[in-house]
Structure formats: structure tokens, C-alpha cells
N, C-alpha and C positions, 0 to 999 in steps of 0.2 A: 172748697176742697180741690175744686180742678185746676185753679188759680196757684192752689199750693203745692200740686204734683208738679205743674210746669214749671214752679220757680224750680224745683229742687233737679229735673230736668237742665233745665239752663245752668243749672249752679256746678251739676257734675259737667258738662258739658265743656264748660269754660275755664275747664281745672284740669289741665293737660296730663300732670298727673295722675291725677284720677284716672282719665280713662283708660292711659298707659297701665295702669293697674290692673283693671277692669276687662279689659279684653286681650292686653297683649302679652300679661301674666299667663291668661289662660292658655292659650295659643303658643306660643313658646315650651310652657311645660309638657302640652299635647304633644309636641312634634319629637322635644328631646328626651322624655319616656320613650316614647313612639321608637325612636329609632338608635337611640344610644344602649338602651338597656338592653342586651344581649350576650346571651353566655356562649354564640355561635363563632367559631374559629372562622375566621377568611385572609388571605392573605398576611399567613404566618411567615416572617423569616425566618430563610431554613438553611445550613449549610452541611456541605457532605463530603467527606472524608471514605472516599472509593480507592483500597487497596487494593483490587481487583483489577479494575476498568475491564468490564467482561461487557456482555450484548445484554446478561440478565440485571446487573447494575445499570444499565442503562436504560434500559426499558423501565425499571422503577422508580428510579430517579423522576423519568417523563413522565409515568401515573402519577405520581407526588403533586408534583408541578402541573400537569392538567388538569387537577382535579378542583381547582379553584381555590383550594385552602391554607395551600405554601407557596412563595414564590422562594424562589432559590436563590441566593444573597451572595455567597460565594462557595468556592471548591478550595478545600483547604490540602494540604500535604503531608503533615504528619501529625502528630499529637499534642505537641507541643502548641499547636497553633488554636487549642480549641477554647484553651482558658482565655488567652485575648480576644478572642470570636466573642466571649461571654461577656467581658469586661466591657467590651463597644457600646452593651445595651438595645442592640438590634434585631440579635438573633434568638429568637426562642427553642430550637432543637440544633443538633448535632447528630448527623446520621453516619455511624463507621459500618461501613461492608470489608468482610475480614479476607483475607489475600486466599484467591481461586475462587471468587463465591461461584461462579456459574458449573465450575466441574462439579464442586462437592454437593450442591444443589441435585444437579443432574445425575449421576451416576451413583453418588451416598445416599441421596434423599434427606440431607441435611445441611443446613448455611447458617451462618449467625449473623443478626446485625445488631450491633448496638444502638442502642437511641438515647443520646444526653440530652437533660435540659436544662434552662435555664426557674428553677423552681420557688423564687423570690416569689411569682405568684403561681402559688401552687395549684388552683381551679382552672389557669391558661397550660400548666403544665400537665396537668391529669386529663382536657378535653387533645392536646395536639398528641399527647400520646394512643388516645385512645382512633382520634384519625389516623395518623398514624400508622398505627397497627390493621387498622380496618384497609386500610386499602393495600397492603402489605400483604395482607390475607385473602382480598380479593386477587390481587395479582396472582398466589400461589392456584389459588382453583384456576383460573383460566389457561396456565400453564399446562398441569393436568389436563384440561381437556381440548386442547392445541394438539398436544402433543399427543397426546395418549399416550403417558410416562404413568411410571408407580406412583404414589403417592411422595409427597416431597414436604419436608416441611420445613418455615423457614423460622427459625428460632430467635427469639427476639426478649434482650433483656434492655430493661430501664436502667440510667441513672440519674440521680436528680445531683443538682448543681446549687449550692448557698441553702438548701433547704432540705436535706434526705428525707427526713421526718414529715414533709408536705403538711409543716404545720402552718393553719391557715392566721396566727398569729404576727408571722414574718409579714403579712400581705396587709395585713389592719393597721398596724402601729405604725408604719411610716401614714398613713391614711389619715390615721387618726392625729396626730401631732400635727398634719397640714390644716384639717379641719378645724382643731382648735384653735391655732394660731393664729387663722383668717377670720376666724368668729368673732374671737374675746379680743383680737387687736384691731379690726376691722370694726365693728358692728357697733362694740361699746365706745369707741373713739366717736362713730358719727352722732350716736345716739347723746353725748354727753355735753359733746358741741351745740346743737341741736335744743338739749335740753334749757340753756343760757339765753339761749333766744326766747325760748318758750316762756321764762321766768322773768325777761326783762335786765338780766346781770351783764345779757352780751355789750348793750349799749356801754358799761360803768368798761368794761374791756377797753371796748374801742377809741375813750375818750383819754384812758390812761396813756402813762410817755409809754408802754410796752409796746413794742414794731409787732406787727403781724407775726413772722419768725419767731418772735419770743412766744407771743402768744402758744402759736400751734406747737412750740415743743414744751411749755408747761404744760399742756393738755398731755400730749402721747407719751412724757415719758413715764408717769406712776403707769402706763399700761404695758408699756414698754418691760417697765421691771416685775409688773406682775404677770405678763406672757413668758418672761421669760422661766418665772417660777412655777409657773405650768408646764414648761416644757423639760427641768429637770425633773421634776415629779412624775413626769410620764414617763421619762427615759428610768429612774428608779422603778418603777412598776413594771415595765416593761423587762427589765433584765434581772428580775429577783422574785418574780409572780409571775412572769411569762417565760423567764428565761430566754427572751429576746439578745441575740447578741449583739456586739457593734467590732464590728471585724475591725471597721478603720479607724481613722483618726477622732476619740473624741472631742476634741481643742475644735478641729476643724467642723466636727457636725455644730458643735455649739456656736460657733462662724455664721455659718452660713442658716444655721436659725436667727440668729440675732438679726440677720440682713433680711431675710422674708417678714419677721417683726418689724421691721422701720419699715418694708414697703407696705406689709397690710394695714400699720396706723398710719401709713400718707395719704392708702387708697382711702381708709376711712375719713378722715378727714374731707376728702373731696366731696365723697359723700355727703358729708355734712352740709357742703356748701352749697349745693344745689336742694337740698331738703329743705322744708319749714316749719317741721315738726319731727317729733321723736318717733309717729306712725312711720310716717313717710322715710325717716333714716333705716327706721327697720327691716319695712318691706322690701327698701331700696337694697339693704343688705344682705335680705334672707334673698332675694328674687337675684341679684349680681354675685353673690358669694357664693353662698352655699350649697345653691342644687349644681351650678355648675363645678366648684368645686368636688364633688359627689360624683356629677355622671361624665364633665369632661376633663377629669384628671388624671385618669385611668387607676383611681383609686380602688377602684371596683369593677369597672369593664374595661375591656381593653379596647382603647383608642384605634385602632388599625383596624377593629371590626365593623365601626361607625361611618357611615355613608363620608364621603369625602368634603363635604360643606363641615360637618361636623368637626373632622379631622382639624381641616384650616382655622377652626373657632377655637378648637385647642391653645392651639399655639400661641393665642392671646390670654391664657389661662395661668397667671402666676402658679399655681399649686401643681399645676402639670409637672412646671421643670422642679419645683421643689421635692418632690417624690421622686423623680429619678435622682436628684443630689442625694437625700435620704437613702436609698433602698442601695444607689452605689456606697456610700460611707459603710449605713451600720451590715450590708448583709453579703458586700461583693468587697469589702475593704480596699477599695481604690481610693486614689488619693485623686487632687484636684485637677490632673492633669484630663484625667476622663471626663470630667462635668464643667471645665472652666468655661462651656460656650454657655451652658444651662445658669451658671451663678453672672455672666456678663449679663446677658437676656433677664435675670433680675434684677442687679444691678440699674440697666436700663430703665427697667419697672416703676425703680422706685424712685429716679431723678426723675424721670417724666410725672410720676403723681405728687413728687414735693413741689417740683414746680409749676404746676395747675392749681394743687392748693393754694401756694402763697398767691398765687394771680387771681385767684377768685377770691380769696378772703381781701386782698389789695380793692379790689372792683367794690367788697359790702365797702368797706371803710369810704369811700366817694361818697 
């Protein structure tokens, strides 16, 4: 028996895999639960629209911005400028203080300000409104008791931007369409490759006239055409069961799905190439795909509240940019001129992972 625990000792040991599995699964998951899942506002973009420019806009403007939760992005001039403030994707509130605020404040006991947001993700919209207001509020009492003025109040209406209704649907479906996409073009592609090997058939492949290139695009494309019939079927679901709309160009969201399918079956494939079994494509794929897909795409937290190492691991996150293409198309109907850095960056994505594929499957054929 002791003879038999140390083989099995040595056997994980010497199986890099494995132990990548084994401990650095754990450890990674620790850390980006740990620190990505958080529904905490920090360093919100915020822009502000001061008809006033009085001493009391300004002093709240600075509590805003002190307060660690907004940084101020720009000062905008009229009205007109706030719809493209939204469309940039940057800025998640719009602060208007309405012309006199510091008299009407002072001497009526009454000011308005308005607060727009950007409400595609209506949870990120309902916690900055709610800071927001709270420090807005704390401003007014310490006012009062500076000054020892009458009571003052300073009145403050919401409005939500692409989403009035803060239905939390608008925030899922682009989510969900990235998630499936990567999953069933991604996961099933490596698993399937993978499976050939396991059975013996890869060898009957590689002795065939078919070039590697043939190879791996008989493999991805039946996935290819059945991702793609997932992704009308969600989009039918989503705007006749959810009542999901798509502001912008249909042609073009369907575009730029098909181009996130060719890179998630390239990624898959790579996958495949480094794996040696169907576990190992799996884990390879649930452990590379899917949680980060989940916590660093800002599918569901938002990216700018996650420690700054996090942030920069983003950036290497295909789904990241596909969700801002999404949420611009069906929910801010912007055309491609707004997202064309986010569709190059996958572009990019998916030459670099076709051509690691073909260089690795070229390397089994040796």
C-alpha cells in the first residue's frame, strides 16, 4: 500500500497538468471571487453639466469627487452633449445643476439637480444613484449647520438612459449570448478534437491528403452553424418573451456575432491542442472560459470596481469587448463607428488564435 500511494504521488506529480488543476484552479478562483465580486461603486465616471457655476456647485461637485466613488471625466456645456457622453461608454451618470442654484438654494430653500444615467446596467445605475444622492444629502445638512440657514432642500430627480424601466433583462441578455457563444463554440470545439484522439481516428486524419486548415475548419464549422442558431434563437426570445430591444443595426449585431464565433472556435481548438483528453479540454475550458468570462467581463460586476491587476486581465478577455459591442448595437443603437476599436481587438483575437492553432496542430503532424 505505501508503495502504491507514492506511485500515485509521483504519477500526479509529474503531470503538470494535474497539478495546474490541482492547486492553481484553487487559487485563482480564491482570489477572483475574493476580489472581483462586488456590487461596491468606486471610481464611477461621472460628467457635469453646471448652469450655474456658483461656490455651492462647486463645492459638490468636490464632495462627489472626494468621496472616492466618482472621478469626473468631463464638464460638458449644454444638453445636447449628454447623449454622446452616453454613447462613448465611459461615463455612467450626468449631473445638471439648474441656472442660480446657489441663490435659489440659499434664500428659497429650494434647488434642483438632475441625475442621468446610463441604465444598460440597471444595478450599477440604481447603487451610483443612490451614492449619489447620499452625499448630496449629506452636503445639504452640513450646509445648515455652517451656516445656520433655515432648512434647505435640495431636490433631486432621476433619469435613466436606454433602460427607464431598470429592467434587469437589458443587463443579462447581452451576458448571456456572450456566455453561450464561448461555451458551445469554445468548449465543444476542444472537447471534440480531443475526443479523436482519445478514440484513435485523429491518427486515420493526419495520414489523410487533408492540410491541417482543412482539418480544423471541418471540425468548427457544423459549430459554427449551430452557434450561430443559438444565437438567433436567443435573440427571438429575448425580443418577444423579454421584450428585449435592439435599437441598432440588426445585419451588423449578427456581424459581429459571427466574428466572436470564429474566434471562440479558434480559441477552442487551441485548446484542444494542448489537451489529451476530453477531462482536460474541459476543465481547460470551464477554468479559461467561463468564470472569467462571468466575473471579468463585466457581465455582472462592473470592471472598474475590481482591484487594478484585475482590470488589466480584462483586457485579455474576448467577452469583455463583445458586451460592450452588444449592449452598444441592441440597447444604445450606435453604429460601428463607436465600437470599431472593441471589433479590431477581436479581430486581432481570432488571427492570433487561428494561427497558434494551425502551428500546433502543424507541430502534432511531425
Amino acid at each position: 500500500m505505501k508503495a502504491f500511494i507514492k506511485k500515485e504521488f509521483l504519477h500526479i506529480f509529474r503531470d503538470y497538468r494535474s497539478m495546474v488543476i490541482l492547486f492553481g484552479m484553487p487559487l485563482v478562483m480564491v482570489l477572483l471571487f475574493g476580489f472581483a465580486i462586488t456590487n461596491d461603486i468606486t471610481n464611477a465616471r461621472i460628467a457635469v453639466l453646471d448652469n450655474s457655476k456658483d461656490v455651492v456647485t462647486r463645492q459638490i461637485i468636490q464632495k462627489l469627487v472626494s468621496s472616492g466613488y466618482f472621478i469626473l471625466e468631463n464638464n460638458i456645456t449644454n444638453q445636447n452633449e449628454i447623449e454622446n457622453v452616453f454613447t462613448r461608454g465611459k461615463v455612467k451618470e450626468v449631473i445638471v445643476f439648474e441656472s442660480d442654484f446657489a441663490n435659489k438654494l440659499i434664500t428659497g430653500g429650494n434647488a434642483n439637480i438632475q441625475l442621468i444615467l446610463d441604465a444598460s446596467d440597471p444595478n450599477t445605475a440604481n447603487i451610483v444613484t443612490s451614492y449619489t444622492s447620499g452625499i448630496i444629502a449629506s452636503y445639504s445638512m452640513e450646509l445648515m449647520k455652517q451656516r445656520s440657514i433655515a432648512p434647505v432642500n435640495i431636490n433631486i430627480e432621476s433619469r435613466m438612459y436606454y433602460n427607464p424601466e431598470l429592467k434587469s433583462v437589458y443587463m443579462f441578455v447581452p451576458g448571456i449570448i456572450t456566455v453561450l457563444l464561448m461555451l458551445v463554440s469554445a468548449m465543444m470545439t476542444s472537447i471534440s478534437i480531443t475526443r479523436e484522439k482519445e478514440m484513435g481516428t485523429m491518427e486515420a486524419l493526419l495520414v489523410s491528403p487533408l492540410k491541417p486548415f482543412q482539418i480544423i475548419i471541418g471540425k468548427v464549422m457544423p459549430y459554427m452553424v449551430l452557434s450561430f442558431i443559438n444565437l438567433v434563437v436567443i435573440l427571438i426570445l429575448a425580443r418577444f418573451v423579454f421584450m428585449m430591444p435592439v435599437a441598432g443595426s440588426l445585419t451588423l449585431l449578427l456581424a459581429e456575432s459571427l466574428l466572436f464565433i470564429l474566434m471562440s472556435l479558434a480559441l477552442g481548438i487551441l485548446i484542444s491542442t494542448i489537451s489529451r483528453t476530453q477531462q482536460q479540454a474541459m476543465l481547460l475550458s470551464m477554468f479559461a472560459l467561463m468564470l472569467p468570462t462571468i466575473l471579468l467581463s463585466g457581465f455582472i460586476f462592473p470592471i472598474e470596481n475590481m482591484p487594478a491587476i484585475l482590470q488589466y486581465l480584462s483586457h485579455i478577455m474576448p467577452s469583455k469587448w463583445f458586451i460592450i459591442i452588444v449592449k452598444n448595437i441592441m440597447l444604445k443603437g450606435t453604429g460601428i463607428l463607436y465600437f470599431w476599436k472593441e471589433t479590431l481587438i477581436i479581430i486581432v483575437m481570432t488571427m492570433f488564435f487561428i494561427v497558434m492553432s494551425i502551428k500546433k496542430f502543424k507541430i502534432r503532424l511531425d
